[in-house]
C-alpha positions in Angstrom: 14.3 -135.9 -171.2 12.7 -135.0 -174.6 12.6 -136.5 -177.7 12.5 -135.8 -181.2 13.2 -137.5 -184.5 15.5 -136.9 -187.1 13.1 -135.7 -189.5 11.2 -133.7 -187.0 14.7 -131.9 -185.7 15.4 -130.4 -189.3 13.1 -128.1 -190.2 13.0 -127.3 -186.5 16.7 -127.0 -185.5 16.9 -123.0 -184.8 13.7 -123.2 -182.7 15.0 -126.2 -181.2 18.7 -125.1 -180.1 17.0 -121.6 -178.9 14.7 -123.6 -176.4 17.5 -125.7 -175.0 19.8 -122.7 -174.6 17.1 -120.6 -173.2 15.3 -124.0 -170.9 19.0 -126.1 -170.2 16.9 -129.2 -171.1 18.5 -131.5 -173.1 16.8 -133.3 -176.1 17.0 -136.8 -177.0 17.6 -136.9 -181.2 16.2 -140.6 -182.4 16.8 -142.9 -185.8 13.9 -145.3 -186.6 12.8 -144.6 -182.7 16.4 -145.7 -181.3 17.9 -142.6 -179.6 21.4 -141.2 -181.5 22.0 -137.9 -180.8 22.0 -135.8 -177.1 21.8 -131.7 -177.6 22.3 -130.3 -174.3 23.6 -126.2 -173.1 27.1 -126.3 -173.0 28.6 -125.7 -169.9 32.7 -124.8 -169.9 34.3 -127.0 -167.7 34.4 -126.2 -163.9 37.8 -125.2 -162.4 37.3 -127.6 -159.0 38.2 -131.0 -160.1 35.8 -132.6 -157.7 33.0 -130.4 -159.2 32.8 -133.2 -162.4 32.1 -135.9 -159.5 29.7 -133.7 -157.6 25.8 -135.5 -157.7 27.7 -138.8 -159.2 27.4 -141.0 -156.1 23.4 -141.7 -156.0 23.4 -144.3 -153.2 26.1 -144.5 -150.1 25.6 -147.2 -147.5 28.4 -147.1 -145.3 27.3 -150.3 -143.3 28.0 -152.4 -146.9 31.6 -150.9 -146.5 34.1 -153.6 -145.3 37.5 -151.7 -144.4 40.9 -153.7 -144.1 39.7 -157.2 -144.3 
């Protein structure tokens, strides 16, 4: 993920927004080098409910699953 200042974002903000709409990488806004501010492409929200848990499980180990104990 990018990153960019506060004072580097303003006078840059059109050219900015334009290459996240037109890339769908999301930039990383910072204050005194802490990040503040995420600017990502929208996306409308999907109409499958299990779409917003889709990719959110990054490991399963199904051998470290204990069931009815």
């Amino acid at each position: 993920m990018n990153k960019i200042s506060k004072s580097q974002f303003k006078p840059r903000a059109l050219e900015i927004f334009r290459d996240i709409e037109a890339t769908g990488r999301a930039l990383v806004i910072t204050d005194n080098g802490e990040p503040r501010i995420e600017i990502r492409r929208y996306r409308p929200p999907s109409a499958d409910p299990l779409d917003a848990l889709r990719g959110s499980v990054v490991f399963f180990d199904p051998e470290t699953i204990e069931f009815g104990t």
